[in-house]
C-alpha positions, 0 to 999 in steps of 0.5 A: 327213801334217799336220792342216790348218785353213781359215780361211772355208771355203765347204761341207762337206766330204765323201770327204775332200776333195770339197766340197758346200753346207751341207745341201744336201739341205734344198732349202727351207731354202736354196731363198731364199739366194744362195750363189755355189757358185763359193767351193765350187769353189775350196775343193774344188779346194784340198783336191785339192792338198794332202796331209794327214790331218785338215781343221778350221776356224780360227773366227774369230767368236769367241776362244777360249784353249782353241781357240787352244792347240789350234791351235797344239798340234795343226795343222801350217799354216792355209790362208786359201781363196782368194776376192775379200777384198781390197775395201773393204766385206770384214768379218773378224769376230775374225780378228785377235785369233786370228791374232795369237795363232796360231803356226802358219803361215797360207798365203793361197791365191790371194786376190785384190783387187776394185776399183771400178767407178769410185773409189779403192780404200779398204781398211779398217785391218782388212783391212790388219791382217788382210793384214799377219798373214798375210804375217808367218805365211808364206815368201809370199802365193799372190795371183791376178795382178798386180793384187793383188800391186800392191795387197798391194806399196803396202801394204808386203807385199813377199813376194806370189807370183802363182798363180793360183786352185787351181780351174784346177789341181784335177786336177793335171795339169801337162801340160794343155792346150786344142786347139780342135776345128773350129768346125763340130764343136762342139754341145753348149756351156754358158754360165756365168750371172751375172744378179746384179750391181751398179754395184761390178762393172759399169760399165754394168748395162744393157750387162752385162744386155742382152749377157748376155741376147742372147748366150745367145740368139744362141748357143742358135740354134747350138749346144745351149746349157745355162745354168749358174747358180751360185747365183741364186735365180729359177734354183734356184726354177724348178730345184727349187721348187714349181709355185708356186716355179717360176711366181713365179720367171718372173713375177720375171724377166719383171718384172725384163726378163730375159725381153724378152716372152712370146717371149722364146727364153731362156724355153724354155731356162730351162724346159729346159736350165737347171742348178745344182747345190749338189755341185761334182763335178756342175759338173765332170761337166758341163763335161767332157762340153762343147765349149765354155764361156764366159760370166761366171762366173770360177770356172765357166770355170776348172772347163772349162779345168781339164778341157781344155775351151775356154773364152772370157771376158765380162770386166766388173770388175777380177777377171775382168780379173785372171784373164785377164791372169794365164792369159792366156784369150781374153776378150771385154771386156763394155764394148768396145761390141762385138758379140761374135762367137765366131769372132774367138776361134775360133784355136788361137794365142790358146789356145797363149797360154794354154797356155803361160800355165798351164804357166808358172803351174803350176810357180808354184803348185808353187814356191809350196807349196815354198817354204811348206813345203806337203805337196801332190800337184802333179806336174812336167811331163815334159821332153816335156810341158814342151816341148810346152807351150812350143811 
């Protein structure tokens, strides 16, 4: 089987290709750092699709002659893990002397753009350079929608394949697909927590937190709702810190109006059914075992819709857009100026939209590793699967 590099991984890998964060045992150490564990999600996923016998990283901080031939001598292909590199603040250190120097093929695994919240996208000549190596390494650029094969097509890169993310793909199951209990059976439901946000993603901060903030809420007088962070500091304080950690933390979020009063329902819930982890089979663990996911976090989705579990999307920026788009998720624009009601996306039609979705964007991940030349483990549907999905 070949030796493979990652070119920005996001963990250690462990078990060969199961990811956790970087020591992740030192929980003071990394207590005070946001690290979206989500950018784990998407590399453990990825290692779960391919075949091979050796993993290294493609460092790109520094040039080195001696890791260049290495490379070049040792290592069949590099994979770029999918994440959010085309905006225009991505830094790319020394990623163009490298891969200039690179003979190997350099395989881009779901990346995708992120436009503004208001402006023109401006892309630096770097990141244009950067883009550009990549596609001249590789058959295709694997790209997570159509928006960012529009983005890479005006920049002159004719050869983008729209994939999707590996996240929704991890457990290589091409016959998957989600049926909604009855509503009145669900119970135990988990709300995917993204409280960090700027004006470059939303809009409308005040909207995003106000809705975010009283869905939960709401939801939690119905069902059993966990609140799954993916990386914020207050939440991994009051999960893992000290007495005094834990206290400063809600002091912080009552500060910052997260929590409306002394009454506030979300206070209970952080004290007793909030969750983070830093192991990403923790996170799968968990949305299995859930009838219901949704909220705002891309990646925290995906993992539940990988296992078959329904999901629904707050939708806020173009990335989240992008990905419903592509699967075609039920989704709930954050910015509609709408209440949101869970039973307007409580019909298996709209989820048949995404299983068809899924089976469509399934083979093209496939194709696409094919065509790269990829040694992976995705299987084909059954011809009965194949029919199933398409009904």
């Amino acid at each position: 089987m070949p030796n493979i590099l990652v070119m920005i991984p996001s963990g250690e890998v462990y078990d060969h290709d199961c990811v956790r964060w970087y020591n992740y045992k030192d929980v003071q150490g990394n207590l005070n750092h946001y690290h979206n564990i989500g950018d784990a999600f998407v590399f453990d996923s990825s290692l779960k699709l391919l075949n091979y016998d050796r993993l290294d990283v493609l460092k790109i901080r520094e040039v080195r002659r001696e890791d260049i031939d290495r490379y070049n001598a040792e290592y069949d292909y590099c994979f770029l893990r999918g994440s959010n590199y085309i905006h225009g603040s991505m830094e790319w250190e020394n990623a163009i002397p490298v891969l200039e120097q690179l003979k190997i093929p350099v395989l881009a695994f779901g990346i995708g753009a992120q436009a503004p919240s208001t402006g023109k996208m401006q892309l630096s000549d770097t990141t244009k350079r950067v883009l550009r190596l990549i596609a001249d390494h590789s058959v295709s650029l694997g790209v997570r929608g159509e928006f960012t094969a529009e983005v890479l097509w005006d920049l002159g890169i004719k050869n983008a394949r729209v994939v999707g993310c590996p996240t929704l793909y991890r457990n290589n199951n091409p016959e998957l697909r989600v049926t909604l209990p009855d509503l009145d059976q669900v119970r135990d439901v988990v709300f995917t927590l993204r409280r960090e946000v700027s004006g470059s993603y939303a809009s409308d901060i005040e909207r995003y937190l106000t809705l975010h903030h009283d869905s939960i809420v709401e939801l939690s007088k119905r069902f059993n709702v966990i609140v799954s962070a993916q990386g914020e500091i207050e939440e991994k304080k009051i999960l893992w810190g000290t007495a005094e950690q834990r206290e400063e933390a809600m002091t912080q979020l009552a500060h910052e109006k997260w929590f409306t009063g002394p009454d506030d329902p979300m206070i209970r819930l952080y004290r007793d059914k909030l969750f983070y982890s830093d192991v990403v089979t923790e996170y799968e663990q968990l949305m299995r075992a859930q009838d219901l996911v949704l909220g705002y976090r891309l990646h925290g989705n995906l993992m539940a819709l990988a296992s078959g579990v329904p999901s629904v999307y707050f939708t806020y920026d173009s990335r989240t857009a992008e990905f419903v788009d592509t699967y075609r998720i039920p989704a709930f624009d954050v910015f509609s100026g709408k209440d949101f009601r869970l039973e307007d996306y409580w019909d298996q039609s709209l989820f048949e939209r995404f299983n068809r979705a899924y089976h469509a964007r399934y083979r093209d991940m496939k194709l696409f590793l094919d065509e790269n030349g990829i040694d992976h483990k995705m299987g084909r549907a059954t011809e009965a699967g194949s029919l199933r999905s398409a009904a």
